[in-house]
C-alpha positions in Angstrom: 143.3 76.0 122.5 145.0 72.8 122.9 144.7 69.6 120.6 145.4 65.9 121.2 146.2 64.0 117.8 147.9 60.7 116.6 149.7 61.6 113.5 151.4 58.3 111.1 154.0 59.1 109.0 154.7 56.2 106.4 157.4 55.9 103.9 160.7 55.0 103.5 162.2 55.3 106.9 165.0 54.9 109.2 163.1 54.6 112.5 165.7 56.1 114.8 166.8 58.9 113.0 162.7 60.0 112.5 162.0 59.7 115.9 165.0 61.6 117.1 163.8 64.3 114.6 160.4 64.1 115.6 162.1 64.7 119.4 163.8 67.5 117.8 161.1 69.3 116.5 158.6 68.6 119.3 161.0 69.8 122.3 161.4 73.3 119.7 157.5 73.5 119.4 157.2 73.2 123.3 154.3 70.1 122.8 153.9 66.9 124.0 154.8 64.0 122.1 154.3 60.3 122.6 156.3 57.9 120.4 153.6 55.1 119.4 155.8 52.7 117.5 158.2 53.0 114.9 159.6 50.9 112.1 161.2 51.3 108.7 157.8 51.6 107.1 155.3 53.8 109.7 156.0 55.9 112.8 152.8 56.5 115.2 152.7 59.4 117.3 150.6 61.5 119.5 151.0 65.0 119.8 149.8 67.4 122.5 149.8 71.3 122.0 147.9 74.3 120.3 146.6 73.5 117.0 149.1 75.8 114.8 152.2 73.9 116.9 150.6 70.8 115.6 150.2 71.9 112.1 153.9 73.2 112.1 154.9 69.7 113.6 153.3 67.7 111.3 154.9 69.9 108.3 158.4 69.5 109.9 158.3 65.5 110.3 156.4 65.7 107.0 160.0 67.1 105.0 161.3 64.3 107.5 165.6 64.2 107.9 167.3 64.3 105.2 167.7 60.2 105.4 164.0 59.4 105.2 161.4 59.8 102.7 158.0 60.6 104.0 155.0 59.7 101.4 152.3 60.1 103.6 150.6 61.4 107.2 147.0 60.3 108.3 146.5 62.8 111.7 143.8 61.6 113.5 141.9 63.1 116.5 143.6 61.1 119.5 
């Protein structure tokens, strides 16, 4: 069963590199993703897909690239 949610990451981040991640990861995971808006604080995003491929999503960007330092995610239902 599919799931719509809008996940924000927040931390210390270098918005390009996230996102490009976040690309990454959601291309591997076969769901959709939707780049809100991202800046070197928060990145907003909404993610389409089966439940588990959300949960593994939101893990992945969680750890982040190596050049950004995720402190927290609020996942909402979109």
């Amino acid at each position: 069963m599919n799931e719509k949610a809008r996940l924000v990451f927040t931390g210390h981040l270098y918005p390009e590199a996230f996102v490009e991640f976040a690309r990454h990861r959601a291309r591997r995971l076969d769901i959709v993703l939707d780049i809100a808006s991202a800046d070197g604080e928060a990145v907003n995003v909404t993610v389409e897909g089966p439940v588990d491929l959300l949960d593994a999503f939101e893990m992945a960007c969680s750890l982040g690239p190596y050049d950004c330092l995720v402190l927290d995610v609020v996942r909402t239902a979109a």
